[in-house]
N, C-alpha and C positions, 0 to 999 in steps of 0.2 A: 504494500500500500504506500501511497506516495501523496501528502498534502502540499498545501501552499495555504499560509495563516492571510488573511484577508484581502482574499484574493478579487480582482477587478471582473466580473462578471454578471450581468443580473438588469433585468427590464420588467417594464411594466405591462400589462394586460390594454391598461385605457390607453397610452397612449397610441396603438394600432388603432384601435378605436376609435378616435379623434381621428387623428391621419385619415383613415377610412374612409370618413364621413367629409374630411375636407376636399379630398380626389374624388370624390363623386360629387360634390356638388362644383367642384369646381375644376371642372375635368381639363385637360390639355391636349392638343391637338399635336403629335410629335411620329415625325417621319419612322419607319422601321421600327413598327411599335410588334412586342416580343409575342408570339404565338400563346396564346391562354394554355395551351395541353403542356407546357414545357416548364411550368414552374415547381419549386421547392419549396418544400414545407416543412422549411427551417422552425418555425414555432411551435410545432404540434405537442412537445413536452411541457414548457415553461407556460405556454400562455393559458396552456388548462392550470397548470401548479401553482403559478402567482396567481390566476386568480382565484383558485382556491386559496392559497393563503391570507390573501385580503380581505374576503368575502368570506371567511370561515368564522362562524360564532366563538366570540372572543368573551370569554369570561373573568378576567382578570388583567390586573397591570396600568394603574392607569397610568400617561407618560402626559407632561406637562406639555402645553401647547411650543412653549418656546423649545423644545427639543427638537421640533421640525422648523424652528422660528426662520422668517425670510429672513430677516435681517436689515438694520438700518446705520451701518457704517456706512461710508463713501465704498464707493464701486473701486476694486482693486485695481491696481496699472495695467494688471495683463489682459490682453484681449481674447476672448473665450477663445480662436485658432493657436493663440498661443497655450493656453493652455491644454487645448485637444494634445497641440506636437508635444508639452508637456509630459502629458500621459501614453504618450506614442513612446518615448524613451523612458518611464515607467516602466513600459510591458517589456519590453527589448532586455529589464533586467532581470525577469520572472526567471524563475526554474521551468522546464516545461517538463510535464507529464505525458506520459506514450498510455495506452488503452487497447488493450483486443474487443473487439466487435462486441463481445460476449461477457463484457464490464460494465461497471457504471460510474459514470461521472455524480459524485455525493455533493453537495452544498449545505450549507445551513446560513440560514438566513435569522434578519429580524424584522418582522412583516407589523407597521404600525398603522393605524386606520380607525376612524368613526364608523357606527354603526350610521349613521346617515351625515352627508358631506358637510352640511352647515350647522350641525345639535352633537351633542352628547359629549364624553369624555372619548383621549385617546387613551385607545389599548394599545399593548401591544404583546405580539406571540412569536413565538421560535417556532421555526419551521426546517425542517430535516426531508432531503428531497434528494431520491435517486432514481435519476435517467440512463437509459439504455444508452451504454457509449455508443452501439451499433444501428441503434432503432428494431431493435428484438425484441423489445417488451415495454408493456406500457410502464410510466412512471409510479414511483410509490412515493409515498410521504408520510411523515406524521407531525404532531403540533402538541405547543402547550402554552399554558400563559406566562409569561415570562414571570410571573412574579411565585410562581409553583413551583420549585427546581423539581418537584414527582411528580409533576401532572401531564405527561406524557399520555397522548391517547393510542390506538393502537397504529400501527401499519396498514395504508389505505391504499389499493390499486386503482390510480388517477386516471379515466376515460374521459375522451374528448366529446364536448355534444353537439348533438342533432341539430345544425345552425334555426334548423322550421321550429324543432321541437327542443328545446335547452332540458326540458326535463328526462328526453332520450340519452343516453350512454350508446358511444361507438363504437367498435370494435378494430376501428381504425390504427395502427401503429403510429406510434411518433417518428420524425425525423431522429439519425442522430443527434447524440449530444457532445460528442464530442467530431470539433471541426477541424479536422485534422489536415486534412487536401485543400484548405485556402489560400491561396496564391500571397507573397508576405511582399510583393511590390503595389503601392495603390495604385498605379494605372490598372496594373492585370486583375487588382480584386476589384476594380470598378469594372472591368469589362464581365466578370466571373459574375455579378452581382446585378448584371443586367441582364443574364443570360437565365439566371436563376432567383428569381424572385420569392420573395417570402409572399405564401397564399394567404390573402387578406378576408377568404371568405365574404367576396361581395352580394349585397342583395340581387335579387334578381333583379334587372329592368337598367341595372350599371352597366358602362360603358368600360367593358375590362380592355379595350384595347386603347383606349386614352389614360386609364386605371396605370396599367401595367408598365405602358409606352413613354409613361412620367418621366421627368427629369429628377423629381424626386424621392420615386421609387427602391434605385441602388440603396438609397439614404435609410430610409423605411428599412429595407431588409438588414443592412447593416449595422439599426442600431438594434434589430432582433437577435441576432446571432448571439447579441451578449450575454444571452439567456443559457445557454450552453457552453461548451469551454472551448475557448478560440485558442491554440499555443502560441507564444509569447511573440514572434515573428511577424506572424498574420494578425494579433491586433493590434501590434504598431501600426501595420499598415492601415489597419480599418479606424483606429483612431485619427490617422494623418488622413483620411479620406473624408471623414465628419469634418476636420478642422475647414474642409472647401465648401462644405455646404453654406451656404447662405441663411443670413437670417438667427443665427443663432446669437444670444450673448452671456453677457456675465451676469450672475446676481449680485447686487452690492450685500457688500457686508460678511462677515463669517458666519459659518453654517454649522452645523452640528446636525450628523445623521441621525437615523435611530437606534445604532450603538452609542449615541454621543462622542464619538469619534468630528473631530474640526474639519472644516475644509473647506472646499468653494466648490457655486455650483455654475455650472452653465447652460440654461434653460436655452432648451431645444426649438424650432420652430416646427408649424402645422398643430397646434393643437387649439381645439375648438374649445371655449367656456373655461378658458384653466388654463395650466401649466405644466409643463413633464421638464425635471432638473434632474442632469445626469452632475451624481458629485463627486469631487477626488480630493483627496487627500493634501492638504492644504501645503504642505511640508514637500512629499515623497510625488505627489500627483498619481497614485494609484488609485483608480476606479472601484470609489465604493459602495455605489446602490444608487435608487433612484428616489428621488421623491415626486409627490403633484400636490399640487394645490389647485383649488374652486374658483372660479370667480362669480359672488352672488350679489346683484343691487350691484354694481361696481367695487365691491371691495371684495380683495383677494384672500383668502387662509387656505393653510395646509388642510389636506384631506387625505395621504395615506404616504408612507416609503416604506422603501426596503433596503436593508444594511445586507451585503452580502459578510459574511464574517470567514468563512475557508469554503475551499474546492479542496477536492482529492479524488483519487480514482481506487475500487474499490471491486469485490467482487460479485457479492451481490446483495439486494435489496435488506435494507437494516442492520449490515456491518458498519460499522464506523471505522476512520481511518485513525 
């Protein structure tokens, strides 16, 4: 077994959802847009697991609001590209982990969130989550409230659902999780990344070849893969690939995830009613979760993150590393 202690990996559910909803209504009209039958479904683990984790009845732990606080210092010198290439040379000094088909990639997270986006206290829970490195088997998980060190519940085989029927369970496998074949130059993983698209599960009646044919699409799928284990080469490159995107910035002020871990964050663009803030490590510039926040009446607050705390590779479902 082979870890990595707070390792840079890890996205969120809504923000596909946002994105989603912004490329369909605001579709783009782009030359040599990619065949619909040809995409990858790089999510199919994470994005059912986060959002189980977030959306999972949370019984304990309340965490103070300013623990996801935005923040009200003056805005740092650096400019979010800078700091993307920041955390491009971050990953570059990672250890990297090798996985046969027939392993799993382990995480544990700290998943914090309101039961509804503008009321309540925050909780927050630990989440223990093993994906198929191969795409062999669906993912498992299990949870507790953080403030329980024995309230582990048990081991749960995580299906994906029935986009018509959400109360449906699929028998669908997930992609891998571990992303091991991704080209570590950002030209070729921008080309790698148009070629293979993260499946955004559009409704019917979208325009999946303006969808798909985006310009910023690569982006979209790029910042999914985090969800799984990118080796330390290729996500230099995918970090130095975000840092071209457009539209992104910094948030003023020091952050505090939800390990309470400092840093800063760099709120991403395309998200509808809110905010999705990928953050790193103020210090080191290692990638350590995400948060979002609401925007309700015009004023903005936090509404859920995730602290990515270790990776490791693993053999199977409910060993620890």
């Amino acid at each position: 077994m082979t870890k990595i202690e707070q390792s840079p990996h890890g996205f969120e559910e809504q923000l596909l959802t946002d994105l989603k909803a912004h490329i369909v209504r605001r579709p783009e009209t782009v030359p040599a847009a990619r065949p619909v039958g040809h995409r990858t479904r790089f999510l199919r683990g994470w994005r059912l697991a986060g959002a189980f984790g977030l959306t999972v009845a949370l019984t304990a732990g309340v965490l103070a609001a300013q623990t996801m606080g935005l923040g009200h210092q003056p805005p740092p010198a650096a400019s979010a590209s800078e700091i993307l290439r920041l955390a491009a040379d971050a990953a570059r000094r990672q250890p990297e982990l090798t996985a046969r088909p027939d392993q799993y990639v382990f995480t544990e997270s700290l998943a914090t969130s309101r039961e509804r986006p503008d009321a309540g206290p925050y909780r927050t829970t630990r989440v223990q989550l093993w994906q198929s490195a191969g795409g062999v088997a669906h993912p498992q998980a299990r949870y507790r409230p953080e403030s329980v060190p024995d309230g582990w519940g048990d081991l749960r085989v995580l299906r994906p659902s029935d986009p018509a029927d959400p109360r449906r369970e699929l028998d669908e496998l997930p992609s891998p999780a571990y992303h091991g074949d991704l080209p570590a130059d950002p030209d070729r993983l921008l080309r790698y990344l148009r070629e293979h698209p993260v499946d955004l599960h559009l409704p019917d009646g979208a325009d999946e070849k303006a969808v798909y044919g985006s310009e910023n699409m690569p982006y979209v799928t790029a910042r999914s893969m985090l969800d799984g284990y990118v080796p330390p080469r290729a996500l230099a490159a995918l970090f130095e690939l975000l840092a071209r995107e457009p539209g992104a910035v910094v948030v003023p002020g020091d952050v505090v995830d939800a390990a309470g871990r400092h840093g800063v964050a760099v709120r991403m663009p395309g998200v509808i009613g809110g905010a999705n803030d990928f953050v790193f490590d103020r210090d080191s510039h290692v990638y350590l979760g995400t948060r979002r926040s609401v925007v309700r009446d015009g004023k903005e607050s936090p509404e859920s993150a995730v602290a990515r705390l270790r990776i490791a590779i693993v053999d199977r479902p409910g060993q620890l590393p």
